[in-house]
N, C-alpha and C positions, 0 to 999 in steps of 0.2 A: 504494500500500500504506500502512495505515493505521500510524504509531509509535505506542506504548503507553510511558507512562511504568511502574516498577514500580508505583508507589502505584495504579495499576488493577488490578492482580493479586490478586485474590484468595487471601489468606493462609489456608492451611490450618491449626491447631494439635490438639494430643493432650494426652489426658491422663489417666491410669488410676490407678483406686481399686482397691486390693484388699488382703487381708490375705495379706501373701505366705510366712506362719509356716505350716509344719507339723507336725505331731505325730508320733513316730517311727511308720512305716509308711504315714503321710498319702501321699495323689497324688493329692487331685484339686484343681485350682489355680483360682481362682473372679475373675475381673476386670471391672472395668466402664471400655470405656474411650470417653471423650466426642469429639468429633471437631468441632468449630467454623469454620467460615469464614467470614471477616471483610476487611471493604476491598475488595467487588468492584468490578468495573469490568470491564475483558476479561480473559481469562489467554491470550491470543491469542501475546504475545513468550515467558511461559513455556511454553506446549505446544508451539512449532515450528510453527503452523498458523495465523500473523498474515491470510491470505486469508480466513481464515473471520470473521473479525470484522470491524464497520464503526466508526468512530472516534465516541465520542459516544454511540455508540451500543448498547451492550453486545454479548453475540456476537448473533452471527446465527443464524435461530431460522426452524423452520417450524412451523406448527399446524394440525392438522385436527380438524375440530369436527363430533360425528356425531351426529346427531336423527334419535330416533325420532319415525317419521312412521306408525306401523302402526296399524288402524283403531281401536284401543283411547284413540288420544291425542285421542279426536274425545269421550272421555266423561269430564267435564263438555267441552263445546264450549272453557273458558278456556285448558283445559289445552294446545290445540295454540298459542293464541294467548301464551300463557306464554311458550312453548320458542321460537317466532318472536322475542320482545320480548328473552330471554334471551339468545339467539345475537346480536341485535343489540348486545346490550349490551357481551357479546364482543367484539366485531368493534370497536367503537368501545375497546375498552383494549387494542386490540394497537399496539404501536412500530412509527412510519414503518419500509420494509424487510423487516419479518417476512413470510417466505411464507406463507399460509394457504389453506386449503381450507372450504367446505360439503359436508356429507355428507348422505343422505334414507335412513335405514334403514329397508327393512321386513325382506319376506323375501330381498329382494336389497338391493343398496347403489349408489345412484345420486348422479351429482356433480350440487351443484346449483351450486355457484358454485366457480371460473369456468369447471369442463367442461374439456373437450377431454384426459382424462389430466394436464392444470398444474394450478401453483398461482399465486395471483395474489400480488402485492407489495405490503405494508400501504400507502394512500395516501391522502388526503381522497378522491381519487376512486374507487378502488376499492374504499374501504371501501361509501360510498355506493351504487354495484354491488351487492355483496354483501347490502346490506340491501333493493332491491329486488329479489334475486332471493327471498329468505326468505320473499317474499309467494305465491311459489310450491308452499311448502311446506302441503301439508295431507295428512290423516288418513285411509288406508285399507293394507290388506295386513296381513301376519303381522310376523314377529319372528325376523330366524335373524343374530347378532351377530357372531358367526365372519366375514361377509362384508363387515360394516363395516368391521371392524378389517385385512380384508386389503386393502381401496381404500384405508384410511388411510395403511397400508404403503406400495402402490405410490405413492402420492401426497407423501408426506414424505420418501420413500427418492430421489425425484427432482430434489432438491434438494442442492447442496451447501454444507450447513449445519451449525453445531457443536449447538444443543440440538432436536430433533425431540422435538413432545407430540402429544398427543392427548386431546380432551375429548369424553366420551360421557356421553351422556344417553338412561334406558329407562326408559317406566312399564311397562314387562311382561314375562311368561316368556320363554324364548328358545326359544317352541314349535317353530319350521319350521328346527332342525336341531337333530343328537344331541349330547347331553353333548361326547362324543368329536370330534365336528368343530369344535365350540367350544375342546376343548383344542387339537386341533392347532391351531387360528388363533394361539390365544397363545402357543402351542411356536413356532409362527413368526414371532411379531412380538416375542417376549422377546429383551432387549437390545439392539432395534431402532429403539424411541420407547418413551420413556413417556406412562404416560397415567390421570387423572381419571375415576373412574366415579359416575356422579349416579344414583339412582330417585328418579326423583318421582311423589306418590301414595302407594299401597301393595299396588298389585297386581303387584310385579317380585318377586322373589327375591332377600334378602337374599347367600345365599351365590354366588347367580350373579355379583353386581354385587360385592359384595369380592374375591371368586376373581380378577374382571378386573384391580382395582385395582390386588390384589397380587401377580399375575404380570407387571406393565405396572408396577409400583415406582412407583402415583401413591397419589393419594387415593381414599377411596370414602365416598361419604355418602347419607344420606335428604333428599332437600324432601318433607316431607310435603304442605305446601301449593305449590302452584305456582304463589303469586303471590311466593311468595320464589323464584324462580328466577334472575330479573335480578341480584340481590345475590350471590349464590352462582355464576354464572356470570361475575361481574368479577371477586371474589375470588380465582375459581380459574385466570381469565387475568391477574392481577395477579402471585400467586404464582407463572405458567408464564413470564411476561416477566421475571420477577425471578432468574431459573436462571442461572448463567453457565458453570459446568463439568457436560460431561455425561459419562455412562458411569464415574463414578468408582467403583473399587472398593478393598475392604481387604482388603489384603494379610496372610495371617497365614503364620508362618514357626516349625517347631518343630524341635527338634531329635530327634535321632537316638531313636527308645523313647518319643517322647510323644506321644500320639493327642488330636485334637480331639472332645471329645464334644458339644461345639455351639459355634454364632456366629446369633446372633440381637439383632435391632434393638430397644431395651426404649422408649427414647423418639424422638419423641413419639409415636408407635404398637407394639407388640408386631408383631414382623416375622420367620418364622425363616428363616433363609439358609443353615442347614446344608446343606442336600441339592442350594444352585443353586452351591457350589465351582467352580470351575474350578481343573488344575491350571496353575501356574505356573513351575514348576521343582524341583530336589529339595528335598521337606519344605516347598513352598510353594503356599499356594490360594489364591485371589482368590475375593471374596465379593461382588455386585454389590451399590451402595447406590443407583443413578440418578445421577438430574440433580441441582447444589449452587446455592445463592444464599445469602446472607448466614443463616447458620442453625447448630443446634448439634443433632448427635443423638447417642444413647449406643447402645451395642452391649455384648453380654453374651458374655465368652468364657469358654469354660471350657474346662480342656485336663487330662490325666489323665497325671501324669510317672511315671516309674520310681521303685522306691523308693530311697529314701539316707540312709545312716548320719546322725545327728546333728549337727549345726553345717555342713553339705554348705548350698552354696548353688548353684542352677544359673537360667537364662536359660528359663523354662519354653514364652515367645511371644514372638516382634515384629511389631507390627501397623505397617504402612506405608499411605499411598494411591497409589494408582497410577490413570492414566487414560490409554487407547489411543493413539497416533500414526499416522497416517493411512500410516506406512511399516511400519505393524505393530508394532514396537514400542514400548514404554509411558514414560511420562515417570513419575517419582516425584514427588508432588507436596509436599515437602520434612519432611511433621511425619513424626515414629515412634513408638511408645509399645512399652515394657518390659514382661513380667510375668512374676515372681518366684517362685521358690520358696525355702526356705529350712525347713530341718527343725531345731524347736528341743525341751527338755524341759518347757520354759516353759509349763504351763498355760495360763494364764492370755491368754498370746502366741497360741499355738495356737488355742484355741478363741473366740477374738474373734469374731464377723463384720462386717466391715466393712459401714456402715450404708450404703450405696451399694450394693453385693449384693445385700442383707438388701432392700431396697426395691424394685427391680427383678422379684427371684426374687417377690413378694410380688403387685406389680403384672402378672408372667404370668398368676400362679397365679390374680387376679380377670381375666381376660380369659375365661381356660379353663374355671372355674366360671361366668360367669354364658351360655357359648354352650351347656357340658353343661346348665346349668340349663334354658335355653329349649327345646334340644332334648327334654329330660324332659319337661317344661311339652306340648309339641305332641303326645308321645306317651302324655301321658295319665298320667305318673308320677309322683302330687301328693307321696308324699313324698322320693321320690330330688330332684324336682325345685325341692322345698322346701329339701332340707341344700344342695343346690348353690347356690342362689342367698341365705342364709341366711348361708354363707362366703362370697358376695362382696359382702354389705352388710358383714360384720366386716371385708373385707380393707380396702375402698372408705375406710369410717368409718377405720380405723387408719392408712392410708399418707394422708386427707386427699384422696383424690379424689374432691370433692364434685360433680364434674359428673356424674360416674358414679354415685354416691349415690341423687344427685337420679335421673335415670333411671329407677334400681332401684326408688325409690319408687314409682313408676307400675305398676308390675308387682308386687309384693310389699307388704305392711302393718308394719312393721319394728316388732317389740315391744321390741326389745333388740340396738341396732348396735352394741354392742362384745362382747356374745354371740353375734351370729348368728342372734337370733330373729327370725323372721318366720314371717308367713302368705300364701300366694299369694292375690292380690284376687279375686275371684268374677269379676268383668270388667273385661279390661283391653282399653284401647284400638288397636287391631292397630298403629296409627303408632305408640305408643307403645311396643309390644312387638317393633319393626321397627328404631327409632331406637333401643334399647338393644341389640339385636343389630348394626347394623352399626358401631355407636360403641363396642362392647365393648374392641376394642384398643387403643383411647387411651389414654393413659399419662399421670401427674402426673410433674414431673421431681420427683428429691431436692433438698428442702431443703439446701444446702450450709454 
């Protein structure tokens, strides 16, 4: 059994911005709170479960990696040869140890390496293995994604391992099953591996491919080109090697008359987690965040308190994190954060909005404008779809988020970004109009 010094442990911290002043009759209580982990290494001696991790080595970790192989990936011919060269490239950044798997999606989901229902153990030689099996992979059949993600399941769930991912890659619709068998797949594999969804090309469905992302708590992106594939396939096994605590959630706790009216993730992506609650005990629900590595994300709460006389001060949240123990019960993982109410006559007090709020609320509201915008945009609704995207170059231009700007550019002629004037372009380039929809939810942090 491996000893961990603490200084491997991954230190969690908290930290919340809000204006916690009310106005007499106020109740709605507005906080942003940031969430940091820093110094990883293993957390193996703090969660009680030192077997799961190997010394040196951060925890222990499986991956299963699922190509689409359906006959669409055979047009242009590079494109199967991309997703080969990419998966390699995978395979070569994963940590001696890690279990991993190949997957061959089409309309069914077939093991290519190493078979048998296992997973193989990262190794000079088996990696090697793995990449001649790759050469096995080529281009025919349908599309039905539901069944990838349920091999990936039985495949990573076979292991006894602290962080389980999943990287999937589809240039295409998920024609050969229904909407509905795709949800149930993810109804069944949520909170059971996370997982990275790629379209490369531009003949997938943007909201098919974020839907996965964001019920599997990974990433979701476009390669428009598929000679950027290898890059973006290390990247995103870089960032899955670099996870050291999984299934962590936030804990929110209110008291007696206060109702949560949301919990939603603002950076680095717009995420809402209202409706994936679990309860946790009285006046308490857990909110799943995934898998952590050295990283900071913020969360937006908002909580609606009872009214109270003037100078009343009350405890309106307490946000905890917590993560599972293999005996069922959960470890805290040591930070908390407060948020306040406080009802004063103070003008001035009261009606502040904290610029952390204020920026956040700001950075939703261009997420949600420019997906209404494109949706207007498809249905043919040039001026609905005009004010919509029109407010998200004004939000874009004002909060500083010039990567999203830039985007918006591509699809709109901007007469005036701190008005909101624009003209939608006569022709926009479908990658172009594909990469601003699935990058819509990225988020600029606040300048602090």
């Amino acid at each position: 059994m491996a000893i961990f010094s603490k200084s491997n442990v991954p230190q969690f911290s908290m930290d919340v911005y809000q204006n916690e002043y009310l106005p007499e009759g106020g109740r709605e209580v507005n906080a942003i709170v940031t969430v940091t982990s820093t110094g990883g290494g293993t957390i193996g001696t703090a969660v009680g479960a030192p077997h799961l991790y190997s010394a040196g080595q951060g925890p222990s970790a499986a991956v299963a990696i699922m190509v689409d192989c359906s006959g669409s990936m055979d047009y242009p011919p590079t494109k199967m040869r991309n997703a080969r060269d990419a998966t390699a490239a995978a395979i070569d950044t994963l940590r001696d140890g890690v279990h991993f798997a190949v997957i061959d999606g089409t309309h069914v989901a077939k093991e290519v390496y190493p078979g048998a229902g296992r997973l193989a153990v990262a190794d000079a030689t088996t990696r090697e293995q793995a990449k001649q099996a790759l050469r096995k992979l080529s281009a025919g059949g349908g599309t039905a994604i539901g069944t990838w993600l349920k091999l990936a399941d039985r495949l990573l769930s076979s292991a006894d391992v602290a962080i389980r991912h999943g990287i999937l890659l589809t240039d295409g619709r998920n024609e050969h099953e229904s909407p509905e068998e795709l949800r149930a797949a993810l109804d069944a594999c949520s909170g059971r591996f996370t997982c990275d969804a790629r379209g490369v090309g531009t003949d997938w469905v943007v909201k098919e491919v974020t839907g996965i992302a964001s019920a599997l708590l990974g990433t979701a992106d476009i390669v428009a080109d598929p000679a950027g594939l290898a890059a973006d396939f290390t990247q995103m096994m870089e960032t899955a090697m670099g996870k050291e605590v999984a299934d962590v959630a936030l804990r929110v706790w209110t008291p007696v008359g206060t109702t949560i009216k949301f919990v939603k993730q603002v950076a680095p992506t717009v995420e809402e987690l209202t409706d994936r609650r679990t309860e946790s005990g009285p006046r308490s629900g857990d909110y799943p965040t995934g898998s952590w590595g050295d990283e900071s994300r913020d969360y937006h709460v908002c909580v609606e308190v009872p009214v109270a006389e003037l100078g009343r001060e009350m405890l309106a949240a307490r946000v905890s994190l917590v993560t599972p123990q293999p005996d069922g019960s959960v470890h805290n993982l040591g930070s908390q954060g407060l948020v306040r109410a406080v009802w004063t006559d103070d003008m001035v007090a009261s009606t502040s909005i904290n610029p952390q709020v204020a920026h956040y609320t700001g950075q939703a509201e261009l997420a949600q404008a420019i997906q209404q915008g494109l949706d207007l945009r498809k249905a043919g609704d040039i001026d609905g779809a005009t004010a919509k995207l029109g407010r998200a170059v004004q939000l874009a231009s004002a909060s500083g988020n010039a990567d999203t700007a830039k985007l918006l550019a591509k699809v709109v002629d901007v007469v005036d970004a701190a008005a909101g004037t624009v003209r939608l372009k006569a022709k926009v380039a479908e990658a172009d109009e594909m990469t601003l929809e699935t990058r819509s939810t990225k988020t600029v942090r606040v300048k602090k």
